[in-house]
N, CA, C and O atoms as CSV, one atom per row, in Angstrom:
chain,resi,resn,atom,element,x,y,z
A,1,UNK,N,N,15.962,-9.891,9.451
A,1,UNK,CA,C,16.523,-9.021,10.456
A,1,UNK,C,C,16.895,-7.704,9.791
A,1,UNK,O,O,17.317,-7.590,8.640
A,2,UNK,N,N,16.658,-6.604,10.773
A,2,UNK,CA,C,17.257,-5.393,10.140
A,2,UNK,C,C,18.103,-4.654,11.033
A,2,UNK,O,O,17.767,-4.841,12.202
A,3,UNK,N,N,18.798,-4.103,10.937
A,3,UNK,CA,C,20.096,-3.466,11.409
A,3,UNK,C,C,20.379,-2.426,10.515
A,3,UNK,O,O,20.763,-2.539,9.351
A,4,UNK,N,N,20.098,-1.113,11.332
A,4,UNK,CA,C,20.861,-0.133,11.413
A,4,UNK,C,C,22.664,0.449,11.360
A,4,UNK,O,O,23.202,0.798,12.410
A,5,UNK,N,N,23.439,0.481,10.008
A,5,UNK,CA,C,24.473,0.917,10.028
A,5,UNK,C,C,24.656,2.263,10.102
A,5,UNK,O,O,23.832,2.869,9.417
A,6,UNK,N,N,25.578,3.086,10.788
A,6,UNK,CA,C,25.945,3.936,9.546
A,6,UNK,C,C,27.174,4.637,10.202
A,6,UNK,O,O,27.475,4.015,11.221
A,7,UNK,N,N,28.069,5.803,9.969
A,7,UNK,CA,C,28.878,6.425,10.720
A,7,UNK,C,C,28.928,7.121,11.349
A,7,UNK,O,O,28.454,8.247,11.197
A,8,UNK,N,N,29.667,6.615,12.526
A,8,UNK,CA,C,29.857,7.032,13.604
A,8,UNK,C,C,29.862,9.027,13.883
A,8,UNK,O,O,30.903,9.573,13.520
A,9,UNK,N,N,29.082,9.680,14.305
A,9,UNK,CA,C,29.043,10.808,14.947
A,9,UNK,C,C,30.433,11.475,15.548
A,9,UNK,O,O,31.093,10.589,16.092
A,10,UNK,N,N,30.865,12.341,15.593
A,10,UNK,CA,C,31.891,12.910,16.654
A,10,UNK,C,C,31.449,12.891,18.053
A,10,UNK,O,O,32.229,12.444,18.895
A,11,UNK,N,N,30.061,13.409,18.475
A,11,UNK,CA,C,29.954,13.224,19.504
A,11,UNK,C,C,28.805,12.188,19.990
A,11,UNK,O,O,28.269,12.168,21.098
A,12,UNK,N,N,28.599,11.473,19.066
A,12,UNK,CA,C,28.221,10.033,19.828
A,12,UNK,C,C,28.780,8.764,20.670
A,12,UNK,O,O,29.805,8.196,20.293
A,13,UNK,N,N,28.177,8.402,21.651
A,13,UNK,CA,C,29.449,7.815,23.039
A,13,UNK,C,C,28.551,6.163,22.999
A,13,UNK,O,O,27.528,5.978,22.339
A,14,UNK,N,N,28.941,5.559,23.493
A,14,UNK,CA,C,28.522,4.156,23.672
A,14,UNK,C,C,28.712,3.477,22.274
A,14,UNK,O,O,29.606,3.781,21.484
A,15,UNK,N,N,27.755,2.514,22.068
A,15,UNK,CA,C,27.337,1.705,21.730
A,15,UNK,C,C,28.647,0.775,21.071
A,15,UNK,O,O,29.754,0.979,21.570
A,16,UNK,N,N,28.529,-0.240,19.957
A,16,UNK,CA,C,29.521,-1.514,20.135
A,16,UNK,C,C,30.032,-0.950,18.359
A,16,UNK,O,O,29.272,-0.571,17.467
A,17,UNK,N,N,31.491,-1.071,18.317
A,17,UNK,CA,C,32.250,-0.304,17.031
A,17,UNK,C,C,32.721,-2.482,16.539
A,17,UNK,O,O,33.203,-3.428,17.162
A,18,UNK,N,N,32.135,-2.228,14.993
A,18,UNK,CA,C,32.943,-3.626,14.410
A,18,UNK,C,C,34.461,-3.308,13.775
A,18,UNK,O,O,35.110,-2.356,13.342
A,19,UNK,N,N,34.600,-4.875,14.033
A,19,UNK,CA,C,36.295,-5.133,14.259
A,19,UNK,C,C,36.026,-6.065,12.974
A,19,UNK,O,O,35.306,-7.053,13.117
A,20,UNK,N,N,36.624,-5.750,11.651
A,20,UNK,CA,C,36.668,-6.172,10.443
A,20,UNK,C,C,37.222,-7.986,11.067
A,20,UNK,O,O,37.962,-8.065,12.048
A,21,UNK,N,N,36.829,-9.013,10.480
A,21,UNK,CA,C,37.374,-10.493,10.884
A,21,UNK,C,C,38.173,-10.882,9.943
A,21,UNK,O,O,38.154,-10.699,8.726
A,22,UNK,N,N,38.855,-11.420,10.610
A,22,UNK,CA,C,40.196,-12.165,9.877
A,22,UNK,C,C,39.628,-13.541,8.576
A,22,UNK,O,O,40.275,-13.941,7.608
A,23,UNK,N,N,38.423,-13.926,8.971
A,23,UNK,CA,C,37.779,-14.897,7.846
A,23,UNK,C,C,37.195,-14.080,7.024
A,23,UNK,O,O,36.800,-14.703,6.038
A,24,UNK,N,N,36.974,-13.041,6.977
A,24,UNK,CA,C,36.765,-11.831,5.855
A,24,UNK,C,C,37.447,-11.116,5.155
A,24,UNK,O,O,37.316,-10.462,4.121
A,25,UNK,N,N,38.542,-11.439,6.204
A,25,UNK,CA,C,39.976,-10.337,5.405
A,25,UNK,C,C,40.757,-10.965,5.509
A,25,UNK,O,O,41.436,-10.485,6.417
A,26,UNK,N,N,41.240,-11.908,5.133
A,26,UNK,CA,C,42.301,-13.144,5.657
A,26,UNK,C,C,44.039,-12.541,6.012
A,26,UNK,O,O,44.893,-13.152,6.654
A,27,UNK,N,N,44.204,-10.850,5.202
A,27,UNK,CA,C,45.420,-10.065,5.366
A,27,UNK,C,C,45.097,-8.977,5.509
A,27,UNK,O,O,44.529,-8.303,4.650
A,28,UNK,N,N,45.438,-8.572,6.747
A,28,UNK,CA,C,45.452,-7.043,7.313
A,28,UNK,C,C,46.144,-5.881,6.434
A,28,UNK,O,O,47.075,-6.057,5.649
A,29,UNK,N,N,45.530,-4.707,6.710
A,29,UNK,CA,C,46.588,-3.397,6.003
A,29,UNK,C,C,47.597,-2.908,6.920
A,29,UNK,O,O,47.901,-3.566,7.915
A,30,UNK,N,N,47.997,-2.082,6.718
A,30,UNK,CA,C,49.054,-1.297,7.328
A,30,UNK,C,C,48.242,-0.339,8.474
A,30,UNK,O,O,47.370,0.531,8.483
A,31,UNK,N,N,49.300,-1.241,9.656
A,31,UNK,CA,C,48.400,-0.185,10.790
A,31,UNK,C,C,47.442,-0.875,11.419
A,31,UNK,O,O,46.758,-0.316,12.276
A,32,UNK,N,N,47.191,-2.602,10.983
A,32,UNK,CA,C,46.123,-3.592,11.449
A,32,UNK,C,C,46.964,-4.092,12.564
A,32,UNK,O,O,48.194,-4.148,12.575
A,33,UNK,N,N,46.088,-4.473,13.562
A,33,UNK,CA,C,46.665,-5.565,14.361
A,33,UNK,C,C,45.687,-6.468,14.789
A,33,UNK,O,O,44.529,-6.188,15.101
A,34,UNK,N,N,46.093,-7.308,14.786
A,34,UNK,CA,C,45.444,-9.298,14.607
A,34,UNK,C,C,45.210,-9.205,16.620
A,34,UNK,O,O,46.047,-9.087,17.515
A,35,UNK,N,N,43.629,-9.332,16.654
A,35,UNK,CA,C,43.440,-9.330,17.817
A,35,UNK,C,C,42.186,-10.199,17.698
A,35,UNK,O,O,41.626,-10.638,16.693
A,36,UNK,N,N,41.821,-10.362,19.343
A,36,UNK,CA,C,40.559,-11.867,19.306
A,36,UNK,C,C,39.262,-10.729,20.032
A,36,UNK,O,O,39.323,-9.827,20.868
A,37,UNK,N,N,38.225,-11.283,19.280
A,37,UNK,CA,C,36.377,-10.989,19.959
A,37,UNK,C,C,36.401,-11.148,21.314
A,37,UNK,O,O,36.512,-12.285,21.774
A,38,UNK,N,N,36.309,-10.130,22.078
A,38,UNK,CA,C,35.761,-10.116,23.601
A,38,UNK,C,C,34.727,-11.158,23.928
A,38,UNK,O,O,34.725,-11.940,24.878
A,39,UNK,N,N,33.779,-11.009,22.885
A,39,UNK,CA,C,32.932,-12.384,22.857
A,39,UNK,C,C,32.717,-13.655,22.787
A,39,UNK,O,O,32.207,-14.443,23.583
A,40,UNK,N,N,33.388,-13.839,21.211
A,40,UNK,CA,C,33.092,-15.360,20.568
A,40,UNK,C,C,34.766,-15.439,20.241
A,40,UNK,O,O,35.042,-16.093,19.235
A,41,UNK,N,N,35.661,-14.971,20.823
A,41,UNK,CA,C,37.088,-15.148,20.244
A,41,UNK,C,C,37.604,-15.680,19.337
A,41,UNK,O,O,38.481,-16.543,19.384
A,42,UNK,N,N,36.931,-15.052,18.107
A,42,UNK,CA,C,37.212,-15.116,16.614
A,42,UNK,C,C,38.174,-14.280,16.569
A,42,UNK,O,O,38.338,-13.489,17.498
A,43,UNK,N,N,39.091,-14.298,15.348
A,43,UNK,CA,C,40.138,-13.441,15.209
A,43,UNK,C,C,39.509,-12.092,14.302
A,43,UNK,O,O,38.690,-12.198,13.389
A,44,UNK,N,N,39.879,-11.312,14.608
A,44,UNK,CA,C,39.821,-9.495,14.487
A,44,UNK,C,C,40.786,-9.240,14.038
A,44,UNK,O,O,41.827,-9.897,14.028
A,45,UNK,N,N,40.405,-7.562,13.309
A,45,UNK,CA,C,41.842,-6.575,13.005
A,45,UNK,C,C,41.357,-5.715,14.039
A,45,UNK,O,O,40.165,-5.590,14.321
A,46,UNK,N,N,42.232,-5.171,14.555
A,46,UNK,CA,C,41.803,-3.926,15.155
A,46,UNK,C,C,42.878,-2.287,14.770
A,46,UNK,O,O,43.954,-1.827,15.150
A,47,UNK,N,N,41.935,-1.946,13.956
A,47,UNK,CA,C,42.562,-0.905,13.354
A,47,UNK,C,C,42.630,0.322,13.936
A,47,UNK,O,O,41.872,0.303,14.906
A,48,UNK,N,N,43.296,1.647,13.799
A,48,UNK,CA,C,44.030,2.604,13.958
A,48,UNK,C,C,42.657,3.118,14.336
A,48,UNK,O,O,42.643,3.028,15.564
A,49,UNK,N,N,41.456,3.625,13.922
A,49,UNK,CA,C,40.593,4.111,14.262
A,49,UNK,C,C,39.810,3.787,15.272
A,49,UNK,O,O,39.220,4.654,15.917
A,50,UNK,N,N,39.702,2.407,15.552
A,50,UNK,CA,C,39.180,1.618,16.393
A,50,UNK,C,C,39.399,2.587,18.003
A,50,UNK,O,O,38.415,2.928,18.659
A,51,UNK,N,N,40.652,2.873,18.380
A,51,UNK,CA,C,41.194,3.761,19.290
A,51,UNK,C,C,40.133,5.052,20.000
A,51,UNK,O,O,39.820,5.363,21.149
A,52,UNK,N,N,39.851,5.496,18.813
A,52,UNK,CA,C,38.942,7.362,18.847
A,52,UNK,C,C,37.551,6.735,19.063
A,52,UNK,O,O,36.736,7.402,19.702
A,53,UNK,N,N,37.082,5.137,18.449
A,53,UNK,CA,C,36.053,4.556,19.445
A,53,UNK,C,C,35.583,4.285,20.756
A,53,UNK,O,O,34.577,4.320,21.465
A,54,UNK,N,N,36.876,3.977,20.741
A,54,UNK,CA,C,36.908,3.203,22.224
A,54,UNK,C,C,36.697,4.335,23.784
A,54,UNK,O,O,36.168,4.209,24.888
A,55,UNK,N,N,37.534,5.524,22.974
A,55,UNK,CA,C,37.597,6.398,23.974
A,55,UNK,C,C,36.469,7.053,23.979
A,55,UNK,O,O,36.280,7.621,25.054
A,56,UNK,N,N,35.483,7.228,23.055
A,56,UNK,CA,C,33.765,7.385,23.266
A,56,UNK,C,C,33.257,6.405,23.909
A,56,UNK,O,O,32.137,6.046,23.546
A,57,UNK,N,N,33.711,5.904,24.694
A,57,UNK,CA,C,32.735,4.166,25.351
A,57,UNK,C,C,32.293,3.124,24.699
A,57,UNK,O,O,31.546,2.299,25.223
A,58,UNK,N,N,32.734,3.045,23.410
A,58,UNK,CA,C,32.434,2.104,22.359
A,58,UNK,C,C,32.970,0.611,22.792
A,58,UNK,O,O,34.104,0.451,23.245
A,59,UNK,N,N,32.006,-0.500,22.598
A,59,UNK,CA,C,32.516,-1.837,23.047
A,59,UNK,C,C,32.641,-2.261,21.415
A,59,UNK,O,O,31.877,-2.154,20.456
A,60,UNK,N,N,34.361,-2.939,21.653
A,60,UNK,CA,C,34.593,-3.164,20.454
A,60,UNK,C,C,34.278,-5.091,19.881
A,60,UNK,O,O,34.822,-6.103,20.323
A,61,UNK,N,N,33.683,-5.018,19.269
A,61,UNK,CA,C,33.541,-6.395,18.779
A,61,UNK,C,C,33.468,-6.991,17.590
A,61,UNK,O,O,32.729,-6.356,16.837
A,62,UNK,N,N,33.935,-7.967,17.097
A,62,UNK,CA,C,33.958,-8.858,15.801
A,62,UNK,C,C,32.291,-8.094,14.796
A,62,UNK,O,O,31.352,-7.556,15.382
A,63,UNK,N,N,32.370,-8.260,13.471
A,63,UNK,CA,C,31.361,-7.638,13.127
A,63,UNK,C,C,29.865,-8.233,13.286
A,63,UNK,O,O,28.840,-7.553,13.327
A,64,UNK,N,N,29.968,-9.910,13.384
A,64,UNK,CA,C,28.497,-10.370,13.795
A,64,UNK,C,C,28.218,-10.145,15.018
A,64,UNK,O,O,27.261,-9.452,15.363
A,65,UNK,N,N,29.107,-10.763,15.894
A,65,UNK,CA,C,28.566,-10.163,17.225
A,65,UNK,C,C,28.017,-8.443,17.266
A,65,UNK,O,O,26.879,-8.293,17.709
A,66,UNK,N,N,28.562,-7.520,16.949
A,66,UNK,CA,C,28.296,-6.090,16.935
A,66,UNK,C,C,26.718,-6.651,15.820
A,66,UNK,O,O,25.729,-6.835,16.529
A,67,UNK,N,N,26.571,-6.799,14.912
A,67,UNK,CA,C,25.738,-7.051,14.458
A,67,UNK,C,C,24.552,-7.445,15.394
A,67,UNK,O,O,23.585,-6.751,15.707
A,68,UNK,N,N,24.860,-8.753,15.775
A,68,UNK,CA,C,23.977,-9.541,16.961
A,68,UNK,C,C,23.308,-8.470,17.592
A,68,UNK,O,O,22.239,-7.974,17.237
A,69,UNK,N,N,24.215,-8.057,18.830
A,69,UNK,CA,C,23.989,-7.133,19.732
A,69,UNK,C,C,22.868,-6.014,19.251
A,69,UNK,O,O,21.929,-5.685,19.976
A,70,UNK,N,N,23.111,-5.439,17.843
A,70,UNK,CA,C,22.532,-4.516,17.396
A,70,UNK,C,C,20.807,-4.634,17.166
A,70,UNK,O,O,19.880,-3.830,17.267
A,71,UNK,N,N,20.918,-6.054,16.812
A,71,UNK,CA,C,19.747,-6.737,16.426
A,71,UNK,C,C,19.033,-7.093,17.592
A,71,UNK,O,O,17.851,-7.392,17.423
A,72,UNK,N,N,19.397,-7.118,18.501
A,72,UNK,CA,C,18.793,-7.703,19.268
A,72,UNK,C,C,18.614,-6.325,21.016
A,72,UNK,O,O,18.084,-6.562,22.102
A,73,UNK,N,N,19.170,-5.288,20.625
A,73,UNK,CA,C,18.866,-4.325,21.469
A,73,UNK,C,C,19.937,-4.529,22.899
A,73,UNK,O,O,19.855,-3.748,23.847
């Protein structure tokens, strides 16, 4: 599989922003908050930036799912 990363644009709108997982990061930083996948309700951080996503139309999701999605169009 291949998937396309990279960072986010200022004025790019849509597509799905990853939410770092709590089985990856088992302790949040400062400014994290412990939230669940719209999807597969795995546990998430959802961080401070996550916000300036969202308000571009960004669907926020756990990083495989965003992965998934990506992969699969």
């Amino acid at each position: 599989m291949k998937v396309r990363i990279w960072p986010r644009g200022p004025k790019e709108i849509g597509g799905y922003a990853m939410m770092p997982m709590k089985k990856n990061i088992p302790v949040g930083r400062d400014g994290w908050e412990l939230t669940k996948c719209p999807e597969c309700r795995c546990e998430c951080w959802k961080t401070p930036l996550l916000s300036v996503v969202l308000q571009q139309g960004a669907i926020a999701l756990c990083s495989e799912c965003a992965m998934r999605k990506g992969a699969n169009g």
